[in-house]
N, CA, C and O atoms as CSV, one atom per row, in Angstrom:
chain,resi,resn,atom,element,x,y,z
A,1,UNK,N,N,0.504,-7.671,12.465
A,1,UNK,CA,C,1.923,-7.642,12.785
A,1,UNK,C,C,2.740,-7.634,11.498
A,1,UNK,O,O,2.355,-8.288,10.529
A,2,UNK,N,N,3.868,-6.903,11.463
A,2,UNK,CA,C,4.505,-6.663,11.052
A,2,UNK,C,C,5.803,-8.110,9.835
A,2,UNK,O,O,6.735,-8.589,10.479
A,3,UNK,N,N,5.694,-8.509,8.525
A,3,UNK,CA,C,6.505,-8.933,8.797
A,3,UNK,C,C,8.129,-8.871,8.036
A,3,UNK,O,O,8.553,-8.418,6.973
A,4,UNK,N,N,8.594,-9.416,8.927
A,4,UNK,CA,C,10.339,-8.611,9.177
A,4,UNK,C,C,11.225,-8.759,8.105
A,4,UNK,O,O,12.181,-8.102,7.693
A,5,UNK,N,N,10.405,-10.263,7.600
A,5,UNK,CA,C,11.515,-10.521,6.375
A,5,UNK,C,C,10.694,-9.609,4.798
A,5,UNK,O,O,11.247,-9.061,3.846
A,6,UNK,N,N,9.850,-9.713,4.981
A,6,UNK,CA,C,9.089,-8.687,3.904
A,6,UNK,C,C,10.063,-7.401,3.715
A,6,UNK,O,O,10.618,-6.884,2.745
A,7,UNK,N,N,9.989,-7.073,5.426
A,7,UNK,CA,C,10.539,-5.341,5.428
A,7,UNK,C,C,11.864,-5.728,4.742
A,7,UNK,O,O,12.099,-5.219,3.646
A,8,UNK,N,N,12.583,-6.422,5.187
A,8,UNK,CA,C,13.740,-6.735,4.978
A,8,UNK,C,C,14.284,-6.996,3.326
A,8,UNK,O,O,15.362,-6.609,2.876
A,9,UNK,N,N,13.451,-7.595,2.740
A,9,UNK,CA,C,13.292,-7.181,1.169
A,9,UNK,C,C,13.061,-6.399,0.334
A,9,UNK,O,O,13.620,-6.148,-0.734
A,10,UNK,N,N,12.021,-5.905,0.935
A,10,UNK,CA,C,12.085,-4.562,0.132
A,10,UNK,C,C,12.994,-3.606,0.880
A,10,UNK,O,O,13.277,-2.625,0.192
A,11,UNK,N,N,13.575,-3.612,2.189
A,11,UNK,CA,C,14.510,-2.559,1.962
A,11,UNK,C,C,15.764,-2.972,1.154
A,11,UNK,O,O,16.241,-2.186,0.336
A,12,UNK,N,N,16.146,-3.831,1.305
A,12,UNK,CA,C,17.693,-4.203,0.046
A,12,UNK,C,C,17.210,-4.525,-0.894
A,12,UNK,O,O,17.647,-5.560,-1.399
A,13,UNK,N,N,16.082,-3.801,-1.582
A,13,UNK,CA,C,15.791,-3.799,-3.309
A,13,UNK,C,C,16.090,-2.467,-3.254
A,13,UNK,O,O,16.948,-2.011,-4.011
A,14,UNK,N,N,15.187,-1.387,-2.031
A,14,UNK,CA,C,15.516,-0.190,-2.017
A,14,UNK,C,C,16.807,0.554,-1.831
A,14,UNK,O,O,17.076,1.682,-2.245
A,15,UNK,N,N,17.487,-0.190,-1.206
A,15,UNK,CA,C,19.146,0.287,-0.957
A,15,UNK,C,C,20.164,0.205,-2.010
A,15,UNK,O,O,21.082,0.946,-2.361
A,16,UNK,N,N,19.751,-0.836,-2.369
A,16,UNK,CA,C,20.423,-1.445,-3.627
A,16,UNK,C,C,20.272,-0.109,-4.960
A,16,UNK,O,O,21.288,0.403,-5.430
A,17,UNK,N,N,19.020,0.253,-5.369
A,17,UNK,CA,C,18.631,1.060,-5.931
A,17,UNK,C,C,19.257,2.493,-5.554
A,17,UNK,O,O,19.712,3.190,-6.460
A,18,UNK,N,N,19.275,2.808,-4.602
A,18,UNK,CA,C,19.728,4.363,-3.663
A,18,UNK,C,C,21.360,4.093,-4.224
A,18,UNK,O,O,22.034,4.552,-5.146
A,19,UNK,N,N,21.477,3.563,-3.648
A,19,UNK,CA,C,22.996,2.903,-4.152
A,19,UNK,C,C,23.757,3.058,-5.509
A,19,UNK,O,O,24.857,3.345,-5.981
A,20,UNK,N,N,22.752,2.766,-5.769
A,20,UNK,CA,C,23.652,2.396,-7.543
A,20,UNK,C,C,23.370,4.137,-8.202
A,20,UNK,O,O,24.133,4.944,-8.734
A,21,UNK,N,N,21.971,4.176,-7.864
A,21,UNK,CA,C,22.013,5.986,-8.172
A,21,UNK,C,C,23.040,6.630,-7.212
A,21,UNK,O,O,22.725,7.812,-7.071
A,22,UNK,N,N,23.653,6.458,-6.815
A,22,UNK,CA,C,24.886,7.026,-5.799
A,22,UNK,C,C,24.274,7.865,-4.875
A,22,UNK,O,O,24.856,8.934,-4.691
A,23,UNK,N,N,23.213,7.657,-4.220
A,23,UNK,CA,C,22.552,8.511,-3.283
A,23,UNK,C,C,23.121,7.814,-2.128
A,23,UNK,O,O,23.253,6.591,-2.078
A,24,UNK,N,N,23.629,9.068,-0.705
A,24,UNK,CA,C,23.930,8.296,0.467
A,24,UNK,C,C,22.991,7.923,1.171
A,24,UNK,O,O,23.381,7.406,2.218
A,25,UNK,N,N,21.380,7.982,0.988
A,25,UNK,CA,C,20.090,7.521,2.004
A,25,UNK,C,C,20.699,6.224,1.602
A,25,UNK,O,O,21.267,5.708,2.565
A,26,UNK,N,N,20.780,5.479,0.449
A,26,UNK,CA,C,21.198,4.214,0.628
A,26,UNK,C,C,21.877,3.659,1.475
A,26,UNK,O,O,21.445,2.665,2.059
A,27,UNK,N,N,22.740,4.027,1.658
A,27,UNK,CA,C,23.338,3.765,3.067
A,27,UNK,C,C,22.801,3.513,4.783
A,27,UNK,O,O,23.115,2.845,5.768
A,28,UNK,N,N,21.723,4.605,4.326
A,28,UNK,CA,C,21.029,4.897,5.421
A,28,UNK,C,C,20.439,3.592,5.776
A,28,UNK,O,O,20.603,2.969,6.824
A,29,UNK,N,N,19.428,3.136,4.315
A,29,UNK,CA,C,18.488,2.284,4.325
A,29,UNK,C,C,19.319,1.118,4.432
A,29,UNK,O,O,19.018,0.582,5.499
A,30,UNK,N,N,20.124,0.529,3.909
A,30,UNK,CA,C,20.676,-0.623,3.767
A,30,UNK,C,C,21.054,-0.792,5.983
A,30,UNK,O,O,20.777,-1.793,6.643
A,31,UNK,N,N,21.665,0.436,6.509
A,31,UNK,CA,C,21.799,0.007,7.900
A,31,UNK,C,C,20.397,-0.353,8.605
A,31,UNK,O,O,20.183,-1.305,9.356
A,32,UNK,N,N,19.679,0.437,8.268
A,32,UNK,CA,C,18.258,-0.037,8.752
A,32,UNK,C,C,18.000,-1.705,8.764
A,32,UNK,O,O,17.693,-2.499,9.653
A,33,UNK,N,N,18.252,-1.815,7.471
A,33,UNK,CA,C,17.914,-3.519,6.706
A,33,UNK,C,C,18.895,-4.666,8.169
A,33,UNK,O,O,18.522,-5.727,8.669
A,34,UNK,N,N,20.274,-3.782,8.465
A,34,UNK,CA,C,20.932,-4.871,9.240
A,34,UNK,C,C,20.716,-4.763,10.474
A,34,UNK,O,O,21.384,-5.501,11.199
A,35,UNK,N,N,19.794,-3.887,11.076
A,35,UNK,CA,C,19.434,-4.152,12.172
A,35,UNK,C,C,17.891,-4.941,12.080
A,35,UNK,O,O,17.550,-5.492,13.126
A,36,UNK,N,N,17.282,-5.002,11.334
A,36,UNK,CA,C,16.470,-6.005,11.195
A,36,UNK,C,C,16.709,-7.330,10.473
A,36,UNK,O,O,15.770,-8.118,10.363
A,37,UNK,N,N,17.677,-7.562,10.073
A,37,UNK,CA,C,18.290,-8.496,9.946
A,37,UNK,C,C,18.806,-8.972,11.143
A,37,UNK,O,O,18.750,-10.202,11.156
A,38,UNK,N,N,19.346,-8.444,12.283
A,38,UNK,CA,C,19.785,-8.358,13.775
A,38,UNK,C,C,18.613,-9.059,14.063
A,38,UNK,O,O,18.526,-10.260,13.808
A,39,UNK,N,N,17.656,-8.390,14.599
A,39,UNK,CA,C,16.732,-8.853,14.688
A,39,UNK,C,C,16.101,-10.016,14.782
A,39,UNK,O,O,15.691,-10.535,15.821
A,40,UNK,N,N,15.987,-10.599,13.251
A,40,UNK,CA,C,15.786,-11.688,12.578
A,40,UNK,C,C,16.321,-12.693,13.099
A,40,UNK,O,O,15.644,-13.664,13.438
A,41,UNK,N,N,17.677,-12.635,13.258
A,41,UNK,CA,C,18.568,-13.564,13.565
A,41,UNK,C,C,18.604,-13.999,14.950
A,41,UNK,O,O,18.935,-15.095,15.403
A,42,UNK,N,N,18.111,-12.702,15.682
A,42,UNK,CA,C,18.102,-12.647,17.202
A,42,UNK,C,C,16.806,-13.981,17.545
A,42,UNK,O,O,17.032,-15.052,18.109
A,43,UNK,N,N,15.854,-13.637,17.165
A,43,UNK,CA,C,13.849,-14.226,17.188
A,43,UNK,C,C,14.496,-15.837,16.538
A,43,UNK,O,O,14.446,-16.897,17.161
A,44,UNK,N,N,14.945,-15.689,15.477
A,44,UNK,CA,C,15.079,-17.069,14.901
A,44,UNK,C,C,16.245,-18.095,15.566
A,44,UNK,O,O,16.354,-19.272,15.222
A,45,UNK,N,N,16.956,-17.552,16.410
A,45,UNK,CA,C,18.292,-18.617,17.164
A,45,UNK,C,C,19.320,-18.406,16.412
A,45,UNK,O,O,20.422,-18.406,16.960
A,46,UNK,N,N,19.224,-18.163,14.907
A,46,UNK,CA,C,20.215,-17.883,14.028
A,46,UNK,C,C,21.191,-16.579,14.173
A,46,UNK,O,O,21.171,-15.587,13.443
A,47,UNK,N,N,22.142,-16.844,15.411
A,47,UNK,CA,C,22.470,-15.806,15.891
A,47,UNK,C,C,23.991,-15.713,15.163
A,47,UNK,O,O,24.759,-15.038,15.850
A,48,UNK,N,N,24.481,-16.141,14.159
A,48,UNK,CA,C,25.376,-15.781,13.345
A,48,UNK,C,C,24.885,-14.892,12.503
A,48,UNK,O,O,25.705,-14.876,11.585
A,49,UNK,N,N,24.048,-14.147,12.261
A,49,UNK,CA,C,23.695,-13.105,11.748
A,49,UNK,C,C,24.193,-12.261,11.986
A,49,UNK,O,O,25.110,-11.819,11.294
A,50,UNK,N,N,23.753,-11.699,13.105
A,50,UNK,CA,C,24.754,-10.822,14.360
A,50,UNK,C,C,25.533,-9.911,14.485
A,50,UNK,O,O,25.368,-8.728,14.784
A,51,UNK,N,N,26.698,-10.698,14.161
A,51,UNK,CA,C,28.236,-10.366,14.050
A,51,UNK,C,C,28.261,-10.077,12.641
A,51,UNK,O,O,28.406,-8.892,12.338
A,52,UNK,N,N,28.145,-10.946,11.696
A,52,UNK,CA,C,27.747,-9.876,10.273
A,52,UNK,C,C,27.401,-8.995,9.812
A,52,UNK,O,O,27.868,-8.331,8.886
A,53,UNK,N,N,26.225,-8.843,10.617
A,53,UNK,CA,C,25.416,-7.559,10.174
A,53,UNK,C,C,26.293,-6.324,11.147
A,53,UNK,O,O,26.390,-5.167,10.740
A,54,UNK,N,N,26.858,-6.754,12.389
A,54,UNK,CA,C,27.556,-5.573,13.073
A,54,UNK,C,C,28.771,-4.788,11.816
A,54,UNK,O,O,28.889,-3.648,11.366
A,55,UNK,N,N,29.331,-5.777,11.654
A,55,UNK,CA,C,30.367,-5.475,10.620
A,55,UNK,C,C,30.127,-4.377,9.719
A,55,UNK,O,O,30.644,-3.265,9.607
A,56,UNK,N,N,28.555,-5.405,8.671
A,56,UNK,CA,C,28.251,-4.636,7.438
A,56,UNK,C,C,27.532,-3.108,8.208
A,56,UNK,O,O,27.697,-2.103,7.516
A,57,UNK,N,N,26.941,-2.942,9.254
A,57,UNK,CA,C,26.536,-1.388,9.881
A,57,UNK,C,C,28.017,-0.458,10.117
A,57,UNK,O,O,27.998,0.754,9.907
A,58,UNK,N,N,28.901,-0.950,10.435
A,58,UNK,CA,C,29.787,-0.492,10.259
A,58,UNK,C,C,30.274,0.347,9.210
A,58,UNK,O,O,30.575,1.540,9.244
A,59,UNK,N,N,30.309,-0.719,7.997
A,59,UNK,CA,C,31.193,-0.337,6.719
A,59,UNK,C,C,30.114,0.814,6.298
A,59,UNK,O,O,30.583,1.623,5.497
A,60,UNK,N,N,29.113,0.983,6.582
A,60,UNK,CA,C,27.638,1.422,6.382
A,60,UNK,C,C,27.995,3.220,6.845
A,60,UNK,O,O,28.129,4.220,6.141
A,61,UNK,N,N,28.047,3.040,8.110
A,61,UNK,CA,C,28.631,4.194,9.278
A,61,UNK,C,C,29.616,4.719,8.380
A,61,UNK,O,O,29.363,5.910,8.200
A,62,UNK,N,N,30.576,4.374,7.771
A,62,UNK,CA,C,32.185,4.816,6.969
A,62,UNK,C,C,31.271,5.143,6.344
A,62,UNK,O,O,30.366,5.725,6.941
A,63,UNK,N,N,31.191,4.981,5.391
A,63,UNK,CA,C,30.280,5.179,3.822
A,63,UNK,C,C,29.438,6.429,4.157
A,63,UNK,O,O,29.907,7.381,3.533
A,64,UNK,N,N,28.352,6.799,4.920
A,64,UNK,CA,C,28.035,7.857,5.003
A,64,UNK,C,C,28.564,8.752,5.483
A,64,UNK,O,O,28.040,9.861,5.373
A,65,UNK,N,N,29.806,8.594,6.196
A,65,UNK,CA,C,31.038,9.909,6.525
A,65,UNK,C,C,31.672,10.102,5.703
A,65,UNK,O,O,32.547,10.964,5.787
């Protein structure tokens, strides 16, 4: 099995990186990261995650338009 917070690290090392080279997959990847961060938050009770991460997919969504 899979695990989530692993993925979850290395994708915001990878986004971070996409990013700063001004590539828009970063974007891509970093929304990926907040739905498993969703996720995360969902499995763990820590459901203030949530609403954060809705936000940051958002600003995410702008950014690649």
């Amino acid at each position: 099995m899979f695990r989530l917070d692993y993925i979850s690290c290395l994708l915001t090392i990878l986004s971070t990186v996409l990013i700063g080279r001004r590539s828009w997959h970063g974007w891509l990847v970093a929304g990926a990261n907040s739905v498993i961060v969703c996720v995360i938050g969902f499995r763990t009770g820590q459901i203030g995650f949530i609403p954060a991460n809705i936000f940051c997919l958002a600003i995410y969504a702008y950014n690649v338009i």
